[in-house]
N, C-alpha and C positions, 0 to 999 in steps of 0.2 A: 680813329685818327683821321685827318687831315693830308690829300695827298695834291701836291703841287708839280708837275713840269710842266719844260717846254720841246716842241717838235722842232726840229729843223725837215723841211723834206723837199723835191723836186721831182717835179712830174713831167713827164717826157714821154716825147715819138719820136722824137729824132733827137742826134747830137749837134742838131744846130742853133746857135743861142736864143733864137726867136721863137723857137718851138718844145722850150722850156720854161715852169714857171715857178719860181719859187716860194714857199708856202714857210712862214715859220708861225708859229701857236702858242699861247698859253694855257694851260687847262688846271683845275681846279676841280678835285674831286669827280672828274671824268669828264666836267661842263666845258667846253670849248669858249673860253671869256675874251679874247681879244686873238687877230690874227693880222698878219702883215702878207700881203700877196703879191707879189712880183708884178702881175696882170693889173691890180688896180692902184700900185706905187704907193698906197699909205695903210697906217694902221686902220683897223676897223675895231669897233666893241660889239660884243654881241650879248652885255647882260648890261646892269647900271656901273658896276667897277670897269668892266672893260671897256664902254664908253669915256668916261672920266680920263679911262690910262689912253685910249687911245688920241684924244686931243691932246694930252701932255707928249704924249711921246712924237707926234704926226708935227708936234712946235719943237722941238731940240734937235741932236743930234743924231739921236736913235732912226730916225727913217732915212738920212739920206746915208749911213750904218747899210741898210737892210736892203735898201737901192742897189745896192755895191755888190750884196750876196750872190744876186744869182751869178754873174759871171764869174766871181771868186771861189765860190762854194760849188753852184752847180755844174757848171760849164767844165770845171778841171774834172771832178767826180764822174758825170756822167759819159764826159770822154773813156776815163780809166773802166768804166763799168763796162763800156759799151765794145772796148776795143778787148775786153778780158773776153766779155760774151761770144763775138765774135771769133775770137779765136781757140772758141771751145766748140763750137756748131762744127 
């Protein structure tokens, strides 16, 4: 068989918005084919389909979508993470 997801993930040293980045992925049979990075603001491909997808997607709505994540997604997450962390040391 055939196995397809996607990552959402954030990477951090601090909980301040600048010093997080957000990574989201596509992967394909374990290959990593296209990813979007907070750090370089567009899609990227890294095989010949994830190229393809990533100029389709880098022209619509999907990247300024993906733009938006890290403060939505990471910035609330890694606060709650970091303030649970914290109050367990």
């Amino acid at each position: 068989g055939f196995l397809h997801y996607m990552v959402d993930s954030c990477e951090f040293n601090s909980s301040k918005l600048n010093d997080i980045e957000y990574i989201y992925s596509h992967y394909y049979n374990k290959l990593e084919y296209i990813r979007f990075s907070s750090s370089v603001g567009k899609f990227v491909g890294y095989t010949e389909v994830g190229i393809k997808n990533a100029e389709r997607l880098n022209n619509g709505p999907e990247v300024i979508n993906r733009r938006a994540q890290k403060e939505r997604y990471c910035f609330h997450n890694v606060g709650v993470f970091t303030e649970a962390a914290l109050t367990k040391s």
